[in-house]
MARBA-3410 file (N, C-alpha, C, O; in Angstrom, 1 decimal):
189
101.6,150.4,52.7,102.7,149.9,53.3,103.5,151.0,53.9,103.8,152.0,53.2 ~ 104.0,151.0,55.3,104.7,152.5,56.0,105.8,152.0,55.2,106.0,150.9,54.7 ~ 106.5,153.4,55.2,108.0,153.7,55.1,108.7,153.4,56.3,108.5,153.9,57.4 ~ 109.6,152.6,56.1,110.6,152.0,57.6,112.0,152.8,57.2,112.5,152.9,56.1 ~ 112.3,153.2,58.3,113.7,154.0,57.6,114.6,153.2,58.7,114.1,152.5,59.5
116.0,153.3,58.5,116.8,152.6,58.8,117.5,153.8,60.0,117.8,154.9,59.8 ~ 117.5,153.3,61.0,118.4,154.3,62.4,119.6,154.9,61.3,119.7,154.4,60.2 ~ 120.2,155.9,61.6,120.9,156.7,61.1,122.4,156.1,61.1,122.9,155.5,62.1 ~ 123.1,156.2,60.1,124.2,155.5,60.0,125.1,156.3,61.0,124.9,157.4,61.4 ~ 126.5,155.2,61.2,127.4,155.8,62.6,128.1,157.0,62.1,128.5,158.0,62.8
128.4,156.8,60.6,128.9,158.6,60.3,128.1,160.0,60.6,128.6,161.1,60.8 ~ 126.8,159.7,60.5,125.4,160.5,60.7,125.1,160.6,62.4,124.4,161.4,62.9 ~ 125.6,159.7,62.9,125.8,160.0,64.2,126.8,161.0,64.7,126.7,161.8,65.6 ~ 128.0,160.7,64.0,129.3,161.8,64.6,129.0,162.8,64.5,129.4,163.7,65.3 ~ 127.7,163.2,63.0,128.1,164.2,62.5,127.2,164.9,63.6,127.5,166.1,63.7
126.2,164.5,64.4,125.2,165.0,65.1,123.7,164.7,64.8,122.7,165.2,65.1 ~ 123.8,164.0,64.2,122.7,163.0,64.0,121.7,162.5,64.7,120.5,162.7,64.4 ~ 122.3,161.6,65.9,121.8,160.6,66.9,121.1,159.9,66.0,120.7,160.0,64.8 ~ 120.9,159.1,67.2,119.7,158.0,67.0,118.4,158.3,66.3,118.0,159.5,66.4 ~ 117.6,157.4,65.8,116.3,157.9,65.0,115.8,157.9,66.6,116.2,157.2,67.5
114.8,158.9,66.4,114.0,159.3,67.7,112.2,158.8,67.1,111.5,158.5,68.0 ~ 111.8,158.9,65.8,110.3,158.4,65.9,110.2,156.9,66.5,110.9,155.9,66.6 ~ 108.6,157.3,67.0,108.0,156.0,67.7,106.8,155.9,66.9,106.0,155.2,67.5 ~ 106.3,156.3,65.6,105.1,156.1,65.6,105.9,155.6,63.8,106.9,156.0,63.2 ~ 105.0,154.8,63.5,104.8,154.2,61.9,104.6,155.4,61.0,103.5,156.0,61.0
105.9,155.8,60.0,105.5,156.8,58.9,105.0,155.9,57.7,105.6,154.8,57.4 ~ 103.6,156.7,56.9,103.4,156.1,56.0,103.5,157.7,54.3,103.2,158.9,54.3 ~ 104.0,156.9,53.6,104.2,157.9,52.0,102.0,158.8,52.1,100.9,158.3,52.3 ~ 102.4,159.6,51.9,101.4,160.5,52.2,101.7,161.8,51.2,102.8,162.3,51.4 ~ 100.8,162.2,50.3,101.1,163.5,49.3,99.2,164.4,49.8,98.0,164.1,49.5
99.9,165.4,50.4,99.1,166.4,50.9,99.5,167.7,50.0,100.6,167.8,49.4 ~ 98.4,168.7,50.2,99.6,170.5,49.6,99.4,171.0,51.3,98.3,171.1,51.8 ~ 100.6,171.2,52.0,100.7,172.1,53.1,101.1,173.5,53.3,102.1,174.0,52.9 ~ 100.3,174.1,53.9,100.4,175.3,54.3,101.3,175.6,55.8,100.6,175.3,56.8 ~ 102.3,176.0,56.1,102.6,176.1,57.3,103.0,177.7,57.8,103.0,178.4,56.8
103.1,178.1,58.5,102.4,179.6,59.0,103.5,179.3,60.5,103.1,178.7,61.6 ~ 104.9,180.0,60.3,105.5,180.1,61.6,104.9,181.1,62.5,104.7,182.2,61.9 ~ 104.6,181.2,63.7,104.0,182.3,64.6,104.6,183.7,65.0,104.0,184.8,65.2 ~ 106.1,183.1,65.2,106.4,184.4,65.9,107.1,185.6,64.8,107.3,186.7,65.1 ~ 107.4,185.2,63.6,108.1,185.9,62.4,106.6,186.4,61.3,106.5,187.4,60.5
105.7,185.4,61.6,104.7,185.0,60.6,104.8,184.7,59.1,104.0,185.0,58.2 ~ 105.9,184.2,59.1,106.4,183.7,58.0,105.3,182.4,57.2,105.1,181.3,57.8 ~ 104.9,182.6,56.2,103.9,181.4,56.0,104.7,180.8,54.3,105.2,181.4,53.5 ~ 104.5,179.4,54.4,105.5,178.6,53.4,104.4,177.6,53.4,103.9,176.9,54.2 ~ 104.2,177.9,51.2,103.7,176.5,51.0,104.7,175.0,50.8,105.9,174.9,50.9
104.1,174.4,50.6,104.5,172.4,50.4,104.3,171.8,50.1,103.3,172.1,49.4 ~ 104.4,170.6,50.1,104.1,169.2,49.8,104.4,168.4,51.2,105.5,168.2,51.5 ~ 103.4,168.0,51.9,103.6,167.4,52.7,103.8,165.7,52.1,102.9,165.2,51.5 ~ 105.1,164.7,52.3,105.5,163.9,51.8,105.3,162.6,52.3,105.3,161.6,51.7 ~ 104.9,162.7,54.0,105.2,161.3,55.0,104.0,161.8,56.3,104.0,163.0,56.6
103.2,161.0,56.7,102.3,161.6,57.5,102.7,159.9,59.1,102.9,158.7,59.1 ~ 102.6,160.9,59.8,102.5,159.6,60.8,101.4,160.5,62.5,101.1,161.7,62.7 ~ 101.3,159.9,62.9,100.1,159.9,64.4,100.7,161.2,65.1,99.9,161.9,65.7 ~ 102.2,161.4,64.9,102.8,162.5,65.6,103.2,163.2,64.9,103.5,164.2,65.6 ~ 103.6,163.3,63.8,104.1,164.5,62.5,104.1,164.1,61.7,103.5,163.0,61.4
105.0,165.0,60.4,104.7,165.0,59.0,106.0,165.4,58.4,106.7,166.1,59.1 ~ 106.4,165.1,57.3,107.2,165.5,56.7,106.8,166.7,55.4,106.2,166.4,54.5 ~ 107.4,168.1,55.6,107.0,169.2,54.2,107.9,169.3,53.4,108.8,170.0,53.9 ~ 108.1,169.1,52.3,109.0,169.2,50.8,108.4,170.8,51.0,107.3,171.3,51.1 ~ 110.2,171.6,51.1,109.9,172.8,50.9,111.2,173.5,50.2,112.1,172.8,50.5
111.4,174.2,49.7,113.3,174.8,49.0,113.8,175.7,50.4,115.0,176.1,50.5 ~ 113.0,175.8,51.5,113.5,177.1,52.1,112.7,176.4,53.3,111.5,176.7,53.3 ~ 113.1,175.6,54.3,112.6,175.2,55.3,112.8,176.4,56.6,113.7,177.2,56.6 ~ 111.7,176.4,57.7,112.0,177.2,58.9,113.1,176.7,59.4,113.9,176.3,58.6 ~ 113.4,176.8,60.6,114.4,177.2,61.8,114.2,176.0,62.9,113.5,176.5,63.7
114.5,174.8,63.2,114.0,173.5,63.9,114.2,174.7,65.3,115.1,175.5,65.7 ~ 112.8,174.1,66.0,112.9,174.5,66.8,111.5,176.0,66.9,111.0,176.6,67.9 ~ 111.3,176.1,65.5,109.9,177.2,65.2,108.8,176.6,65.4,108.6,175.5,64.9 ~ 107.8,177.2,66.1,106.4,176.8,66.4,105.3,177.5,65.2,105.0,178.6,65.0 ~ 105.0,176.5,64.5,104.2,176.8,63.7,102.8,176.3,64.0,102.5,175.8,65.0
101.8,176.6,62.7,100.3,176.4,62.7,100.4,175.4,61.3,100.9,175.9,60.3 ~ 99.9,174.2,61.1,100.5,173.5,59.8,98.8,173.1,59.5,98.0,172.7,60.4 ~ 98.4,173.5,57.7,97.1,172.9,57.6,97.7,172.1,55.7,98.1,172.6,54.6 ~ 97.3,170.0,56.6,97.2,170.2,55.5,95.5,169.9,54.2,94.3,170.0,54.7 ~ 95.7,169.7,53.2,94.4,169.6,52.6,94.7,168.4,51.6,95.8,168.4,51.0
93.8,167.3,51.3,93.9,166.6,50.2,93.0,166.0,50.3,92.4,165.7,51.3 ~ 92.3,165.6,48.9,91.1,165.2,48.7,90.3,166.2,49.2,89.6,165.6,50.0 ~ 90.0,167.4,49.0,89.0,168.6,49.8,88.8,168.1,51.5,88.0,168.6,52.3 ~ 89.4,167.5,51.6,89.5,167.4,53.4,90.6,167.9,54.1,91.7,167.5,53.8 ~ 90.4,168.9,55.0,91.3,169.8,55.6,91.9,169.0,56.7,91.5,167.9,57.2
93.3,169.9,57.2,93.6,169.0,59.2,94.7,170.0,59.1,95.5,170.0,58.2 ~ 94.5,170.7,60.2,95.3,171.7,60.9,95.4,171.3,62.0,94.5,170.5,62.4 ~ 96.6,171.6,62.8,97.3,171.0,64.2,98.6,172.2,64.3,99.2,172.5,63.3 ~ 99.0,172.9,65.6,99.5,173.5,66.0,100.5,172.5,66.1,100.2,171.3,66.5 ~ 102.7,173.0,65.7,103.3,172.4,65.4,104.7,172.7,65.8,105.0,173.9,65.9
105.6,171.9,66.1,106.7,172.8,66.4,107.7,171.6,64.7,107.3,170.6,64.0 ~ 109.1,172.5,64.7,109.9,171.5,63.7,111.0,171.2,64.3,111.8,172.0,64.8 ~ 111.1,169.9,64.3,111.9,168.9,64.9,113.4,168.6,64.3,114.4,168.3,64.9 ~ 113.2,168.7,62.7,114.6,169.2,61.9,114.6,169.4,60.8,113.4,169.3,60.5 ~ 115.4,169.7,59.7,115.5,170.6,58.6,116.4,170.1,58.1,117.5,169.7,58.7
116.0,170.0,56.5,117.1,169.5,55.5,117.2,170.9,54.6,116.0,171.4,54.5 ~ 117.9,171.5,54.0,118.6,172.7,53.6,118.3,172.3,52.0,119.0,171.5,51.5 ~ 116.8,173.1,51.2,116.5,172.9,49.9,115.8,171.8,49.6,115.9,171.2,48.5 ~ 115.0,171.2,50.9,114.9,170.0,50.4,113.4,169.7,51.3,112.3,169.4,50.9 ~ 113.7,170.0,53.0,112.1,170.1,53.6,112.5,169.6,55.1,113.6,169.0,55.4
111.1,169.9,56.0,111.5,169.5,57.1,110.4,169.0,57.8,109.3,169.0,57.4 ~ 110.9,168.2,59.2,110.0,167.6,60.4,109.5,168.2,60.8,110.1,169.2,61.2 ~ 108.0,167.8,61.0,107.3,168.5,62.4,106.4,167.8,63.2,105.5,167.1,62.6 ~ 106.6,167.8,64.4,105.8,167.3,65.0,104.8,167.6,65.9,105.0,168.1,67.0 ~ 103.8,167.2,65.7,102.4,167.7,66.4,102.4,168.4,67.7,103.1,167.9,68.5
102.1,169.0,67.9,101.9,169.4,69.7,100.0,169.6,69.9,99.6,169.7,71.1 ~ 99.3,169.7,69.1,98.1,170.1,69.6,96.9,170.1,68.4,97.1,171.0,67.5 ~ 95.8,169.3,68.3,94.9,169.8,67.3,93.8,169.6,68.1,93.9,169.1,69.2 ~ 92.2,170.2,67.3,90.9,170.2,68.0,90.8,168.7,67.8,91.6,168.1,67.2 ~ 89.9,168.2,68.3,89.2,167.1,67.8,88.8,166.5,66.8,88.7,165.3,66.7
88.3,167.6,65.5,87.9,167.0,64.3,88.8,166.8,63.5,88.9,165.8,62.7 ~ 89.9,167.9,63.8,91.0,167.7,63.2,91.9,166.3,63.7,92.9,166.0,63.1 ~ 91.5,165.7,64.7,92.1,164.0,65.3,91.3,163.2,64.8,91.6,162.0,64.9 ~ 89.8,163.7,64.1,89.2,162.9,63.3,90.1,162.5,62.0,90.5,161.4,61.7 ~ 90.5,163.5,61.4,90.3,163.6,59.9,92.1,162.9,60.0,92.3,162.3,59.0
93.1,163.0,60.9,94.3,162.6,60.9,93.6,161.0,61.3,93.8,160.0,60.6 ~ 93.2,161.0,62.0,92.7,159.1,62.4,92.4,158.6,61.3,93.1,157.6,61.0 ~ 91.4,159.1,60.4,90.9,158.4,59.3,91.8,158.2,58.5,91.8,157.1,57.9 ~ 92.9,159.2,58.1,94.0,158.9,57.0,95.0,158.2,57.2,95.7,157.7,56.4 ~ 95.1,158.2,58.5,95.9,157.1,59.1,95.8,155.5,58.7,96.5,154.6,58.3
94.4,155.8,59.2,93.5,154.1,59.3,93.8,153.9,57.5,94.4,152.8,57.3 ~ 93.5,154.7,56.4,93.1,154.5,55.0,94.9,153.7,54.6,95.1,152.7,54.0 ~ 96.1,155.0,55.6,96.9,154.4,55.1,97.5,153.2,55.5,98.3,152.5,54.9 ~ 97.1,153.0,56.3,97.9,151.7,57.1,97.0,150.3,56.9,97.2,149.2,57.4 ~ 95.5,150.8,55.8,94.8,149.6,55.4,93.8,148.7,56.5,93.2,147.6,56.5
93.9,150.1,57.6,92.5,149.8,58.9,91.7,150.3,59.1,92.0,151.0,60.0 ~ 90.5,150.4,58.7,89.0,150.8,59.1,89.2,151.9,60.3,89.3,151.5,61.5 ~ 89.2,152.7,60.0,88.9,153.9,61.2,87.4,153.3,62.1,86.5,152.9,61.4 ~ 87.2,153.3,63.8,86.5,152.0,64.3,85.1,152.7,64.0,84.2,152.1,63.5 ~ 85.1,154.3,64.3,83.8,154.8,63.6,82.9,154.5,62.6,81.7,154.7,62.6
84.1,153.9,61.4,83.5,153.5,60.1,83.6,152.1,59.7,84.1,151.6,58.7 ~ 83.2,151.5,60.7,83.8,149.9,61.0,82.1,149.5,60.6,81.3,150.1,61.3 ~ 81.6,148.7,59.7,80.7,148.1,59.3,80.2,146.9,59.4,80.6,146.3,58.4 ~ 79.4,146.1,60.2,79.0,144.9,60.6,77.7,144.4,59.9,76.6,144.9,60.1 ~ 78.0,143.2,59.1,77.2,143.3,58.1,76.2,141.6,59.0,76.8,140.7,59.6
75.0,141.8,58.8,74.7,140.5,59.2,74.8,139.3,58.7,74.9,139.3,57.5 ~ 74.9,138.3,59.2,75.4,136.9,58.6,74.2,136.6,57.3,74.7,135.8,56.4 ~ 73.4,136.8,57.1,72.8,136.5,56.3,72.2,137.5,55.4,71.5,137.1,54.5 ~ 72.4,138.6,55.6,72.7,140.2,54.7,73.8,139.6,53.5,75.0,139.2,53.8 ~ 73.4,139.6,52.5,74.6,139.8,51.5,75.3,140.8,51.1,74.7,141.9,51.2
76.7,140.7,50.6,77.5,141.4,50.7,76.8,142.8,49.4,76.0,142.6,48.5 ~ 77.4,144.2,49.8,77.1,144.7,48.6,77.9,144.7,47.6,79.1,144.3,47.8 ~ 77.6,145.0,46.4,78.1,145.0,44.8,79.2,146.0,44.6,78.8,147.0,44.0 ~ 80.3,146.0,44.8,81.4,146.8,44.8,80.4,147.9,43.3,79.5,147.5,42.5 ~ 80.8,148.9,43.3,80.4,150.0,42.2,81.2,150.0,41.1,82.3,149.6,41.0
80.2,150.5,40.0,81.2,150.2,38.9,82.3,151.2,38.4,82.0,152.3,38.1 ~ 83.4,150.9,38.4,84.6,152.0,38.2,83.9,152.7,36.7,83.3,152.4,35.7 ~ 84.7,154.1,37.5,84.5,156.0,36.7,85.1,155.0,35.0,86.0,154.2,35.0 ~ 84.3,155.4,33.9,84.8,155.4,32.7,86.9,156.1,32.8,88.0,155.7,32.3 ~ 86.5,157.1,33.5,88.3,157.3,33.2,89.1,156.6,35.0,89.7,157.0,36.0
88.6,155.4,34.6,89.3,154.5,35.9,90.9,154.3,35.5,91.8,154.7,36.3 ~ 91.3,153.7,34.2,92.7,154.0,34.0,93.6,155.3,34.6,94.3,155.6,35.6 ~ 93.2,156.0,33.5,94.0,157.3,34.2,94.2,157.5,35.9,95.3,157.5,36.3 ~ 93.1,157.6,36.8,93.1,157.7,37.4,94.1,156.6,38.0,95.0,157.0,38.6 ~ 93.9,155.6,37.8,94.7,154.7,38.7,96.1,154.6,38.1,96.9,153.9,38.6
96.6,155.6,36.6,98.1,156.0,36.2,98.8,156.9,37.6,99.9,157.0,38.2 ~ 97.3,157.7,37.9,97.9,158.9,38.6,98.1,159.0,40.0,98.8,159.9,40.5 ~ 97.4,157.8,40.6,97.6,157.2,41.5,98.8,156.5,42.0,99.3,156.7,43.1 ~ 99.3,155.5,41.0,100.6,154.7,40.9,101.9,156.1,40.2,103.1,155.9,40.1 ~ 101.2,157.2,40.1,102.5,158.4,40.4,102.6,158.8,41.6,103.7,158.9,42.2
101.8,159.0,42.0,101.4,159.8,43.5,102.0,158.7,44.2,102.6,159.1,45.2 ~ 102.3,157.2,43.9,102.6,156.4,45.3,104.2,156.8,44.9,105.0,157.0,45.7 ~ 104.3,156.7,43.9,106.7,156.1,43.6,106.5,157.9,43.8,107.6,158.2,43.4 ~ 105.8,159.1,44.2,107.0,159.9,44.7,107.6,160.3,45.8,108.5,161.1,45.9 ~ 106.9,159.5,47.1,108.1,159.1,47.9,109.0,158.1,48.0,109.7,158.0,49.0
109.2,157.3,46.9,110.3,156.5,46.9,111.2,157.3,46.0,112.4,157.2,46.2 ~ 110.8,157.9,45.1,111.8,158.6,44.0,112.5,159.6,45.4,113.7,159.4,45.8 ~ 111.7,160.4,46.1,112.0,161.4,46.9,113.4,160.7,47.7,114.6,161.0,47.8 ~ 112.7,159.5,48.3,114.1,159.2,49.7,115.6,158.2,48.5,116.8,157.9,48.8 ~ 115.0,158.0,47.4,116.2,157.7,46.1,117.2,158.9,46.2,118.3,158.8,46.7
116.6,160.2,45.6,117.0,160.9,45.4,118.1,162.1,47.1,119.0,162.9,47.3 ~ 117.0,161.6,47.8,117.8,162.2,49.3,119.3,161.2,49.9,120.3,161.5,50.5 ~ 118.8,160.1,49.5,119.8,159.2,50.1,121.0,159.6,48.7,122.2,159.2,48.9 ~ 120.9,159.9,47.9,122.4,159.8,47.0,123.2,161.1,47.3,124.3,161.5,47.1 ~ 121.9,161.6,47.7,122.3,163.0,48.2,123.4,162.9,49.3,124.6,163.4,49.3
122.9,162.0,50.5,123.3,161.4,51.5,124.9,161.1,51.7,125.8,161.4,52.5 ~ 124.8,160.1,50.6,125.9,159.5,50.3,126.8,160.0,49.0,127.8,159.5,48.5 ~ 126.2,161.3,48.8,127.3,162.2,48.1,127.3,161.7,46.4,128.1,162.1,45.5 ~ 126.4,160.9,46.3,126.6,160.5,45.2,126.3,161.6,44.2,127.1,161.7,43.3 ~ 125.2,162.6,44.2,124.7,163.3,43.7,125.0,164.8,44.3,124.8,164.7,45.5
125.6,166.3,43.9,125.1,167.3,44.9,123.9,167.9,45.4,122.9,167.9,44.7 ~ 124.1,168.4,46.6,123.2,168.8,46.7,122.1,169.8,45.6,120.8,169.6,45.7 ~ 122.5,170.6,44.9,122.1,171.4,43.9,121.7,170.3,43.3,120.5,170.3,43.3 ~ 122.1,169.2,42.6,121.5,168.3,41.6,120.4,167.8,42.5,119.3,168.2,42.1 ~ 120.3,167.3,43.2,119.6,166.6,44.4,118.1,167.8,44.4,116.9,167.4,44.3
118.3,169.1,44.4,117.2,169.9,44.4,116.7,170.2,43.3,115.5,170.5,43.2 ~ 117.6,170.1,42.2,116.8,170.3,41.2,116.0,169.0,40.5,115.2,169.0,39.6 ~ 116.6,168.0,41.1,115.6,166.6,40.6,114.3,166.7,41.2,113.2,166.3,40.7 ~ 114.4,167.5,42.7,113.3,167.5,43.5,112.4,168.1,42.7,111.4,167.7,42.2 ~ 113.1,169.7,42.7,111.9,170.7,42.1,111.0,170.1,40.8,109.8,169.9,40.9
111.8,169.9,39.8,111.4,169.2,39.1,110.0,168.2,39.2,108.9,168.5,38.7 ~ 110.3,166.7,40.1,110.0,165.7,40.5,108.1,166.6,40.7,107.1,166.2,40.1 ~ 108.2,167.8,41.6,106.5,168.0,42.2,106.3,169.5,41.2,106.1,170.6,41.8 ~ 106.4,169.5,40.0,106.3,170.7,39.8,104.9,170.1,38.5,104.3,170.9,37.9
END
């Protein structure tokens, strides 16, 4: 299911905000990212949090400079995707946007596929056409440690909801920011 975020409230506009600018469907996405600014060569790991067709979101304590051109690789499930990046904006202790400018081709493989997994569409490469009269195959039988697995799974999904919980009270001042980072750090440690 994507994450739909709501356009930016009219105080968040005064403040300099604007209008939400994505056009592409973010979906909750837990990657470890590596991002590597160019011209400082500052390199910062992460948690990449939100993946969508044109960027990503990185859980970081010490975000770049919006506006830095980085090299971003992320890895999950032993499948890699590096794309040359610029950052679009920056939350202070907490992580920032980036948005794509450039990857090879395999690397638009491996972002299509994760895409397709999360948005629950067959990547068209891996699109399977079974004949009408072929029977279906026998789904496999789940790993002896299928529970666990599927505890850790149903973690991995609520921590982007815990994450935008915990940013939005931030938001709305409910929480400080310092409390707000240390729920985070916490939260992926």
């Amino acid at each position: 299911m994507p994450t739909v975020l709501p356009a930016t409230l009219p105080e968040e506009q005064a403040k300099g905000g604007g209008p939400e600018r994505r056009v592409q469907t973010r979906y909750p996405f837990t990657a470890s990212a590596d991002v590597y600014e160019l011209r400082s060569q500052t390199r910062l790991n992460g948690r990449c949090s939100d993946l969508s067709v044109g960027g990503c979101y990185v859980d970081t304590l010490s975000p770049l400079a919006v506006g830095a051109v980085v090299r971003i690789r992320l890895v999950r499930d032993s499948r890699a995707f590096e794309a040359a990046a610029v950052i679009t904006y920056a939350h202070t202790s907490m992580g920032m946007g980036l948005a794509f400018t450039g990857m090879k081709r395999e690397d638009q493989e491996v972002l299509r596929s994760w895409i397709a997994d999360l948005s629950g569409e067959q990547p068209p490469e891996l699109t399977v056409s079974l004949e009408p009269s072929a029977p279906a195959p026998a789904p496999p039988a789940p790993p002896p440690m299928a529970l666990e697995t599927e505890a850790t799974e149903t973690n991995a999904s609520l921590q982007p909801i815990v994450y935008e919980l915990i940013t939005l009270l931030m938001r709305k001042k409910l929480i400080t920011e310092n409390e707000g980072a240390l729920l985070l750090r916490r939260m992926f440690q």
